[in-house]
PyMOL Python script that loads the backbone (N, CA, C, O; Angstrom):
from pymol import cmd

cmd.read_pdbstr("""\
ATOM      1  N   UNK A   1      17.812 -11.669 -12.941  1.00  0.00           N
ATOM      2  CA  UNK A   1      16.826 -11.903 -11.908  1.00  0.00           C
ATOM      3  C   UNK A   1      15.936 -10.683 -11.704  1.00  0.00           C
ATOM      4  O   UNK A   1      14.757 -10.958 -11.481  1.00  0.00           O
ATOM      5  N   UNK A   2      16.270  -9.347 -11.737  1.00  0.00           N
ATOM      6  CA  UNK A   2      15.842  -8.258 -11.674  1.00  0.00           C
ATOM      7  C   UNK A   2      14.513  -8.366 -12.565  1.00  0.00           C
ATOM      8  O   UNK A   2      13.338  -8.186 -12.246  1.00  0.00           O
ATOM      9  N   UNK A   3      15.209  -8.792 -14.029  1.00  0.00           N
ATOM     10  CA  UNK A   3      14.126  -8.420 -15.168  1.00  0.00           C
ATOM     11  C   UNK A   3      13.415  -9.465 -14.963  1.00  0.00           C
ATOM     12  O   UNK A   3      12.237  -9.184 -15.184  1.00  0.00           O
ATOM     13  N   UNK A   4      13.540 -10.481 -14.664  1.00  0.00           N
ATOM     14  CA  UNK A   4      12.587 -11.571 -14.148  1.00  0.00           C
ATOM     15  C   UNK A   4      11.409 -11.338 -12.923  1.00  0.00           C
ATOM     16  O   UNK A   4      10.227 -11.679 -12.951  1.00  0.00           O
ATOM     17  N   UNK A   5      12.189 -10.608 -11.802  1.00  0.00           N
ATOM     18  CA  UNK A   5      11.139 -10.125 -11.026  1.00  0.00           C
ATOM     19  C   UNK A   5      10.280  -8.707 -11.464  1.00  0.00           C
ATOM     20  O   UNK A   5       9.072  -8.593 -11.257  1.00  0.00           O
ATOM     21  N   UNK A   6      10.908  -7.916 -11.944  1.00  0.00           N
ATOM     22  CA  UNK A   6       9.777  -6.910 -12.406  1.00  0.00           C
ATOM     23  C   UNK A   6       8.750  -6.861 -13.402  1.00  0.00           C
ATOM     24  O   UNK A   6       7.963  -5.994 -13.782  1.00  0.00           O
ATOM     25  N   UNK A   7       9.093  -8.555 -13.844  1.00  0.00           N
ATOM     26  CA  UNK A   7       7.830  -8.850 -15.057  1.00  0.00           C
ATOM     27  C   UNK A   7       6.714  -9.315 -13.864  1.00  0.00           C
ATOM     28  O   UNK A   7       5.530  -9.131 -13.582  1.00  0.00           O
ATOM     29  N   UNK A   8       7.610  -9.864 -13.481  1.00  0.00           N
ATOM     30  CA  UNK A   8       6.369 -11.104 -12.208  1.00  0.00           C
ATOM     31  C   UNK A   8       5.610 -10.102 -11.630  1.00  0.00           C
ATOM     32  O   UNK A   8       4.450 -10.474 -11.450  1.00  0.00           O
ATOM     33  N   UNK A   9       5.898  -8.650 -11.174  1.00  0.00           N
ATOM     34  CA  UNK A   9       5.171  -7.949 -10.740  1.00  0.00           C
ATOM     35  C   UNK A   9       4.369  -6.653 -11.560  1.00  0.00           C
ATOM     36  O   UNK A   9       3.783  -5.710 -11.028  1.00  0.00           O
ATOM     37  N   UNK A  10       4.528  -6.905 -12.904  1.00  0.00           N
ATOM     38  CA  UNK A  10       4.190  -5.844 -14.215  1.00  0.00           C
ATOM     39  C   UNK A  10       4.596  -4.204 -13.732  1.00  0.00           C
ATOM     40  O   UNK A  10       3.876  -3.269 -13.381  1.00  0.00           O
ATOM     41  N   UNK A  11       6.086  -4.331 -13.890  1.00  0.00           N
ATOM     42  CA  UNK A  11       6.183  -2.895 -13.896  1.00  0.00           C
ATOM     43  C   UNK A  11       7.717  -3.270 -14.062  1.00  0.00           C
ATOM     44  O   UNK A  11       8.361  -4.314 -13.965  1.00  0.00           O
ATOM     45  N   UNK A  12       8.115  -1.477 -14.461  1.00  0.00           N
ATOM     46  CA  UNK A  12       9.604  -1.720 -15.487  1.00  0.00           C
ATOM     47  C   UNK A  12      10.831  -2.328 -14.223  1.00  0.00           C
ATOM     48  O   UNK A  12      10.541  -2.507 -13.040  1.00  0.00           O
ATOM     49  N   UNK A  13      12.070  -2.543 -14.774  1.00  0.00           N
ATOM     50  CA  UNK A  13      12.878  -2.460 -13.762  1.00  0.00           C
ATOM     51  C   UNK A  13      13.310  -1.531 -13.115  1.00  0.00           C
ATOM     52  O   UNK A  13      13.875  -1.787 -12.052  1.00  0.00           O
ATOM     53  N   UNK A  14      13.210  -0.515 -13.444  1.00  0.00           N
ATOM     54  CA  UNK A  14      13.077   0.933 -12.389  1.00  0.00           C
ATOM     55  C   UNK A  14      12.462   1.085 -11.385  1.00  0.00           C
ATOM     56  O   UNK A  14      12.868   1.735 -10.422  1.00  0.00           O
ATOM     57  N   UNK A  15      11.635   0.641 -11.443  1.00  0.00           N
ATOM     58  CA  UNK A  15      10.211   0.970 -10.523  1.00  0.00           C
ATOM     59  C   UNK A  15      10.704  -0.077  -9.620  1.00  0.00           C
ATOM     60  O   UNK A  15      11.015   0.332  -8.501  1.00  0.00           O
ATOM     61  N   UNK A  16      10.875  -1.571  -9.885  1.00  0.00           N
ATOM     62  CA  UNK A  16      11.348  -2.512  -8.898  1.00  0.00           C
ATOM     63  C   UNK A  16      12.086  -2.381  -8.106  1.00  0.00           C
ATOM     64  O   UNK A  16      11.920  -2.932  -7.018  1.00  0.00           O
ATOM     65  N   UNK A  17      13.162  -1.606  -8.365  1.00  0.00           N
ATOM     66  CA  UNK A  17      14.431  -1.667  -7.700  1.00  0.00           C
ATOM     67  C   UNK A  17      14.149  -0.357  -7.225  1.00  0.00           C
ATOM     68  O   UNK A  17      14.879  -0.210  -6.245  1.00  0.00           O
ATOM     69  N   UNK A  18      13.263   0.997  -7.460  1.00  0.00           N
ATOM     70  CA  UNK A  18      12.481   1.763  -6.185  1.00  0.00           C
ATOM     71  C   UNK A  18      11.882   1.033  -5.325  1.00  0.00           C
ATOM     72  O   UNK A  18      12.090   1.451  -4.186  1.00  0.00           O
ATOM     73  N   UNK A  19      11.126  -0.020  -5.370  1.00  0.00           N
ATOM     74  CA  UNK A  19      10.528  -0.806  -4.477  1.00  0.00           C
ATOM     75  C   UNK A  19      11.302  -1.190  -3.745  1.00  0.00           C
ATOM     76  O   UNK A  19      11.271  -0.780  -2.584  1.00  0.00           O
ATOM     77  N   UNK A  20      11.966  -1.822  -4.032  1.00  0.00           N
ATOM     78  CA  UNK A  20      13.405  -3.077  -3.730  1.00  0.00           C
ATOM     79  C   UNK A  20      13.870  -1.598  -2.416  1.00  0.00           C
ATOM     80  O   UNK A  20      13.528  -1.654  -1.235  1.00  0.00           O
ATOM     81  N   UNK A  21      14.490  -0.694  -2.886  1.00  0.00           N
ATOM     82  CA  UNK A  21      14.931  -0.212  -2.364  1.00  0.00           C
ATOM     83  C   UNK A  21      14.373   0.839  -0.940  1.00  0.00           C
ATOM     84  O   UNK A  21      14.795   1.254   0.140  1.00  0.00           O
ATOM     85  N   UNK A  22      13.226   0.895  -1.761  1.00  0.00           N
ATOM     86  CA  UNK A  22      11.742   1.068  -0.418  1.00  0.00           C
ATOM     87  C   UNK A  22      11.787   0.826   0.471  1.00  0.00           C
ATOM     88  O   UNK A  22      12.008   1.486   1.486  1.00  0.00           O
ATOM     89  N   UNK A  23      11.502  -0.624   0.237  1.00  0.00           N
ATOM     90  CA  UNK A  23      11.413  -2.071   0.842  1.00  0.00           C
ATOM     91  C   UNK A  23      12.595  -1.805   2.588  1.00  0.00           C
ATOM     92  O   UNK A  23      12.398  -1.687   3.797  1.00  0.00           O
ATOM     93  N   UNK A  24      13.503  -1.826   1.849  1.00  0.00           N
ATOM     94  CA  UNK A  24      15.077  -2.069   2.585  1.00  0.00           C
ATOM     95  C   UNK A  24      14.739  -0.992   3.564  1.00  0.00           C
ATOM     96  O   UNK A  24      14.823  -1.243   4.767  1.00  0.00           O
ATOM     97  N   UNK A  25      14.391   0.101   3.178  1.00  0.00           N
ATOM     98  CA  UNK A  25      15.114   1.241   4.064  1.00  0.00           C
ATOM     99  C   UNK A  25      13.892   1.222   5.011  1.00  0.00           C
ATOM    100  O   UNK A  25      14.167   1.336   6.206  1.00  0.00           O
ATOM    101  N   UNK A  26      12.492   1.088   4.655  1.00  0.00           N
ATOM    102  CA  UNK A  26      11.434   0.512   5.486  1.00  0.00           C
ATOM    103  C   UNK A  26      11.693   0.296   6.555  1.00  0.00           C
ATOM    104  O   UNK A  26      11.627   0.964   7.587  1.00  0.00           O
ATOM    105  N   UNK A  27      12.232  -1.383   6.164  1.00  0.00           N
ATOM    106  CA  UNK A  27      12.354  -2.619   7.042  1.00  0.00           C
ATOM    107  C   UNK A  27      13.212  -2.503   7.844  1.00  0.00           C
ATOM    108  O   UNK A  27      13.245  -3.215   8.847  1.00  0.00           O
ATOM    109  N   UNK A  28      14.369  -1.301   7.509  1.00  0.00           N
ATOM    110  CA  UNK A  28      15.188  -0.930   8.182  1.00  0.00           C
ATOM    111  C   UNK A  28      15.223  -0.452   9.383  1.00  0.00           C
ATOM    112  O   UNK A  28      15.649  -0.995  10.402  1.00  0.00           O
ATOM    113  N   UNK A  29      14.747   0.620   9.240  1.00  0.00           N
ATOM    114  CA  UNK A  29      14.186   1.538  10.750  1.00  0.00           C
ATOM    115  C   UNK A  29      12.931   1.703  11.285  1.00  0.00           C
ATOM    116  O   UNK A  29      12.477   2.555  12.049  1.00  0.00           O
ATOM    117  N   UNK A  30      12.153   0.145  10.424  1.00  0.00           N
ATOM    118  CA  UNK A  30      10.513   0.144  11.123  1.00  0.00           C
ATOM    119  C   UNK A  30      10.142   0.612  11.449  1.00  0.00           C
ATOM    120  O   UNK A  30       9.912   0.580  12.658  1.00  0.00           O
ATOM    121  N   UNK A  31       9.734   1.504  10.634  1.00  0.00           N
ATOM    122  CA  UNK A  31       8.712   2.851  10.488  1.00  0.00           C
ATOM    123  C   UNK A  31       8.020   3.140   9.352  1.00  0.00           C
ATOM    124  O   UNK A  31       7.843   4.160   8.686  1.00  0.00           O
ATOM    125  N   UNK A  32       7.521   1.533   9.255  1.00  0.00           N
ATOM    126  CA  UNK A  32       6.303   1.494   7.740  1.00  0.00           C
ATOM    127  C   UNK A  32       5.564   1.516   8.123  1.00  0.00           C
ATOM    128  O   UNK A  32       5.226   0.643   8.923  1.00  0.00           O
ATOM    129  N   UNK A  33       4.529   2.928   7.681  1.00  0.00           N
ATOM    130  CA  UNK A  33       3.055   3.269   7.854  1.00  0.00           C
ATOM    131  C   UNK A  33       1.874   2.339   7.736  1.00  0.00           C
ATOM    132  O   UNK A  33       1.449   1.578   6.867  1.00  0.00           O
ATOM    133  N   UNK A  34       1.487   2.721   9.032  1.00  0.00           N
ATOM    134  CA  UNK A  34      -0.172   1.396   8.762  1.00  0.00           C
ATOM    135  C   UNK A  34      -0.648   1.873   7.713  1.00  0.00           C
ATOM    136  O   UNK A  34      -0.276   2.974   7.308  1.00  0.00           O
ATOM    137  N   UNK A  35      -1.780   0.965   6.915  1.00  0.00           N
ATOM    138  CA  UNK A  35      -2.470   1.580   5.979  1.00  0.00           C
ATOM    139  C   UNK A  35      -3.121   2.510   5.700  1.00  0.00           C
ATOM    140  O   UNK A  35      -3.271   3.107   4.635  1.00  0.00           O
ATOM    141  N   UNK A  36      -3.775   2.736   7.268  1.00  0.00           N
ATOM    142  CA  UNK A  36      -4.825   4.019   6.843  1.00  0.00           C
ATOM    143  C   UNK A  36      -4.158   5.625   7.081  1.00  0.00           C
ATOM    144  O   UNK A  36      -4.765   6.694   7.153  1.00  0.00           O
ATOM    145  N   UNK A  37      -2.734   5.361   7.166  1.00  0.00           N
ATOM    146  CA  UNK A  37      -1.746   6.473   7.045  1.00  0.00           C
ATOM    147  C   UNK A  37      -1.437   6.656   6.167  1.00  0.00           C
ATOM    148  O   UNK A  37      -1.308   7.835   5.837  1.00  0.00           O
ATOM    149  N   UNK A  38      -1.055   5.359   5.025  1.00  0.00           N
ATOM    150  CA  UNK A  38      -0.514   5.536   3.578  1.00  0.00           C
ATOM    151  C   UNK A  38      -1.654   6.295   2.527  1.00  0.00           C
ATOM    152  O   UNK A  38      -1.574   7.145   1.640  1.00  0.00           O
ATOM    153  N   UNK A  39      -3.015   5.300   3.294  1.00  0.00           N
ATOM    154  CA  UNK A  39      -3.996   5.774   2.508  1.00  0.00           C
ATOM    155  C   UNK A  39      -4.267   7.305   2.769  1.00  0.00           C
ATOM    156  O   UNK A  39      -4.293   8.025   1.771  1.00  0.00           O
ATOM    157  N   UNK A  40      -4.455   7.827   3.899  1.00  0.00           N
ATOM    158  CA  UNK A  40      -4.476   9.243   3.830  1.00  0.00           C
ATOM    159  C   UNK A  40      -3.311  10.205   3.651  1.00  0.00           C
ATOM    160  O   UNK A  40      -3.431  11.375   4.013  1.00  0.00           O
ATOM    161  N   UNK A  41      -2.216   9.762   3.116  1.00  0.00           N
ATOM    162  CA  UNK A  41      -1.133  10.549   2.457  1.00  0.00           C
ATOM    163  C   UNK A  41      -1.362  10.773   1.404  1.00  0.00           C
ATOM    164  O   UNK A  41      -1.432  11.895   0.902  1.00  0.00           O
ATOM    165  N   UNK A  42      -1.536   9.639   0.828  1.00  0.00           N
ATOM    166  CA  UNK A  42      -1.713   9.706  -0.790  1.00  0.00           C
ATOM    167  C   UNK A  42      -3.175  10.188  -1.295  1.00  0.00           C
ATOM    168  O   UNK A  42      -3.316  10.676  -2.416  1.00  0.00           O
ATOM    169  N   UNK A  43      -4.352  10.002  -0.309  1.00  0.00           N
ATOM    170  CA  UNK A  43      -5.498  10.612  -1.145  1.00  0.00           C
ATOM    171  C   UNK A  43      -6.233  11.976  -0.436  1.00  0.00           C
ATOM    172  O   UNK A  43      -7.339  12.428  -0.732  1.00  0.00           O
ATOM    173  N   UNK A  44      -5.131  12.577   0.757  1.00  0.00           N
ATOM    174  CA  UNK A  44      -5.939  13.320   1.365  1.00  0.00           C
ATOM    175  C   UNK A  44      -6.151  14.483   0.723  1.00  0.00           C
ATOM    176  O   UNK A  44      -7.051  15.281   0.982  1.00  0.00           O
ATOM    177  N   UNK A  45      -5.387  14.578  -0.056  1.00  0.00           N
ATOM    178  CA  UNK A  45      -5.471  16.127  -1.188  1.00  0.00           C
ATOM    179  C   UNK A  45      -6.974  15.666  -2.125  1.00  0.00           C
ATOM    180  O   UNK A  45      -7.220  16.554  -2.941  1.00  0.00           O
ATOM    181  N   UNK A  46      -7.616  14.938  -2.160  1.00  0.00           N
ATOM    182  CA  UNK A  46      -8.667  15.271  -3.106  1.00  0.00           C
ATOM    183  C   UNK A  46     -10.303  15.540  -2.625  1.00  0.00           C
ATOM    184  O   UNK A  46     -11.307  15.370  -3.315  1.00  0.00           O
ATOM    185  N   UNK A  47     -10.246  15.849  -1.704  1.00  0.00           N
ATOM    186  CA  UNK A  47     -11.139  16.043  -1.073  1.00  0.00           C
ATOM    187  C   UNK A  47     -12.544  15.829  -0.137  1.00  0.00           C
ATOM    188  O   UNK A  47     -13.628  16.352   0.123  1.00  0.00           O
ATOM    189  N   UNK A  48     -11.588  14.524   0.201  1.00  0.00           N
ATOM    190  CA  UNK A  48     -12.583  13.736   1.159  1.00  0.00           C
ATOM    191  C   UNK A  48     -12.240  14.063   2.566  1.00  0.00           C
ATOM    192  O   UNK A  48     -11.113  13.828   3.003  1.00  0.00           O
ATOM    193  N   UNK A  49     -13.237  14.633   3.338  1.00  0.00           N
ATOM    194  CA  UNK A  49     -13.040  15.161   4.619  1.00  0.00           C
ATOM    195  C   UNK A  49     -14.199  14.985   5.598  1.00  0.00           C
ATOM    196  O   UNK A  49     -14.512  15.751   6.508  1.00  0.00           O
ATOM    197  N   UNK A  50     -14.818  13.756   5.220  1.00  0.00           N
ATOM    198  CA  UNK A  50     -15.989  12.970   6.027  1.00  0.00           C
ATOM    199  C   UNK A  50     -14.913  12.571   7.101  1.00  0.00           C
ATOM    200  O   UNK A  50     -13.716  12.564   6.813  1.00  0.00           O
ATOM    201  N   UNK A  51     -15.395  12.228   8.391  1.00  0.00           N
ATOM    202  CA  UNK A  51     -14.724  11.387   9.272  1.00  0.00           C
ATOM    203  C   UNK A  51     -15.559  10.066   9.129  1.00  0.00           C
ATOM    204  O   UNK A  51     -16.772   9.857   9.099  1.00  0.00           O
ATOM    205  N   UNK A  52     -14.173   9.040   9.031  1.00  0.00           N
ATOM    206  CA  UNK A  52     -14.460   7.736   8.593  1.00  0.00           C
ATOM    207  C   UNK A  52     -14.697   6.620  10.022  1.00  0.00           C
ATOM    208  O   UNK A  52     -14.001   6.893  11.000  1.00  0.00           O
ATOM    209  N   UNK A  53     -15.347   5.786  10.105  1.00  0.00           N
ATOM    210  CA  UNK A  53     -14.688   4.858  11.403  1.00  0.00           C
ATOM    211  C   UNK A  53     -13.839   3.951  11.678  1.00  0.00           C
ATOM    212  O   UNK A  53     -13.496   3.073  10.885  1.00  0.00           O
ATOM    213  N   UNK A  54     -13.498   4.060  12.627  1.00  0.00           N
ATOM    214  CA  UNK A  54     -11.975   2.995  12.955  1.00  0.00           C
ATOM    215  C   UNK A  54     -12.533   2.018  13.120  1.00  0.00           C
ATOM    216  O   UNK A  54     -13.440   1.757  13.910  1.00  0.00           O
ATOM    217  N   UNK A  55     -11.863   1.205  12.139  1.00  0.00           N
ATOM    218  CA  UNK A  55     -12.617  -0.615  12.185  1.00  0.00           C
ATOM    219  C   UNK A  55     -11.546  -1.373  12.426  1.00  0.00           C
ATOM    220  O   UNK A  55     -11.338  -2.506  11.992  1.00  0.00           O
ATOM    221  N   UNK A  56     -10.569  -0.446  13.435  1.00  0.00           N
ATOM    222  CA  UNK A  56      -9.221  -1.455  14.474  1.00  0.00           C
ATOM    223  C   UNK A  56     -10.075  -2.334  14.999  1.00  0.00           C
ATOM    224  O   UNK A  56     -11.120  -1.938  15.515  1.00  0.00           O
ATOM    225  N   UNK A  57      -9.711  -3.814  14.934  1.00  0.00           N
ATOM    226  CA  UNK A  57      -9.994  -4.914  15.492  1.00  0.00           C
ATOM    227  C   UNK A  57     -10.821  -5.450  15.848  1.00  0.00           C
ATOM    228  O   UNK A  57     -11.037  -5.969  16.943  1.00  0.00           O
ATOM    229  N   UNK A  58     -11.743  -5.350  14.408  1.00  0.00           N
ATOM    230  CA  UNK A  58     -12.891  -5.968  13.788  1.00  0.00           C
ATOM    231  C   UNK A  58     -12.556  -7.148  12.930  1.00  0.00           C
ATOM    232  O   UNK A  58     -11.474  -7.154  12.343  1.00  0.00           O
ATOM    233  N   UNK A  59     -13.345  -8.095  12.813  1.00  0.00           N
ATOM    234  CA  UNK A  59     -12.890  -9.364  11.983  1.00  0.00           C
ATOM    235  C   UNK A  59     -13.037  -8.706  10.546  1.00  0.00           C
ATOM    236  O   UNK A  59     -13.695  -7.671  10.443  1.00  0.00           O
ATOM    237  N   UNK A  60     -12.662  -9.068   9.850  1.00  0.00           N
ATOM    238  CA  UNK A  60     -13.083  -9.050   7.813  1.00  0.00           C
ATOM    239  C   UNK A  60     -13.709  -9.987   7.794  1.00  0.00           C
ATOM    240  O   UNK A  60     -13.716 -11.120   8.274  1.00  0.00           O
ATOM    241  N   UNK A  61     -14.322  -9.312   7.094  1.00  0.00           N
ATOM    242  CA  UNK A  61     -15.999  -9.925   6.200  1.00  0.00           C
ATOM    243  C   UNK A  61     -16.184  -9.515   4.932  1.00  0.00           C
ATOM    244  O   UNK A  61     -16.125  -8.393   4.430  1.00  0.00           O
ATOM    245  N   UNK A  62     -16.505 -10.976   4.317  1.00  0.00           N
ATOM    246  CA  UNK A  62     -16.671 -11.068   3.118  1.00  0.00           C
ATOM    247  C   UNK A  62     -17.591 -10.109   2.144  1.00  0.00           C
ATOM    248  O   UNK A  62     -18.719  -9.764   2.498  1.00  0.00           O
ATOM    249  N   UNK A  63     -16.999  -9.697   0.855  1.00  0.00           N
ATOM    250  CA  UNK A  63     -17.629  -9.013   0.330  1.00  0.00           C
ATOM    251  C   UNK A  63     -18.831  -9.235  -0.371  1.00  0.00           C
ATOM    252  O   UNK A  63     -18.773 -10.000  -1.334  1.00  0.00           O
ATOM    253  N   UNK A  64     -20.416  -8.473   0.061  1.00  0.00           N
ATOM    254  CA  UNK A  64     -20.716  -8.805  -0.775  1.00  0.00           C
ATOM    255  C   UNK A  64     -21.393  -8.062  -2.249  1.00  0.00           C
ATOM    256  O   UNK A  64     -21.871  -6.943  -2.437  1.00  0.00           O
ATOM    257  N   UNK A  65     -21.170  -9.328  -3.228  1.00  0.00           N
ATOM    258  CA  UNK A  65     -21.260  -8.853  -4.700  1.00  0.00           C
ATOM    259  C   UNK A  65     -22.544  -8.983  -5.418  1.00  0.00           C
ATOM    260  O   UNK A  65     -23.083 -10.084  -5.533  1.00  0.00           O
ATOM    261  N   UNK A  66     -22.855  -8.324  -5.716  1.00  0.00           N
ATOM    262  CA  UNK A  66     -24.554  -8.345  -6.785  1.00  0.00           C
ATOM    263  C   UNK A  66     -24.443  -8.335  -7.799  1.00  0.00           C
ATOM    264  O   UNK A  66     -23.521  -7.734  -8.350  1.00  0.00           O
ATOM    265  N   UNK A  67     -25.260  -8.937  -8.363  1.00  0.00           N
ATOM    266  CA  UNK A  67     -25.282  -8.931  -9.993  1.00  0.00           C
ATOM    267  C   UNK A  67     -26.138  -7.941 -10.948  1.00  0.00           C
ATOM    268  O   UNK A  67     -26.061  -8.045 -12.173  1.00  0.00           O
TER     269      UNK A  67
END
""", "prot")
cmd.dss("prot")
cmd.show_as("cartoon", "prot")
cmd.util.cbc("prot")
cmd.orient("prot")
């Protein structure tokens, strides 16, 4: 089942069962980061230091695409 789910999600079974195990300890003590926390963990080292705006509890709107 393992190797079955880590195809479904294209990545090895290692990586899944880091997830898997992510996942658990997460959900555990609910204390999974909103996004724009994850997002500024992971990209604040490269050097974006504009202040962005908080678009808390704004509807989504569709993207739009040009040709």
């Amino acid at each position: 089942r393992l190797k079955r789910r880590a195809r479904r999600h294209g990545q090895s079974m290692e990586a899944e069962v880091r997830d898997i195990l992510r996942n658990a300890v997460r959900d555990e003590d609910g204390t999974a980061a909103r996004l724009g926390s994850r997002l500024r963990d992971r990209f604040g080292g490269i050097g974006l230091d504009a202040d962005l705006p908080e678009i808390r509890g704004q509807k989504a709107r569709a993207a739009r695409l040009s040709r």
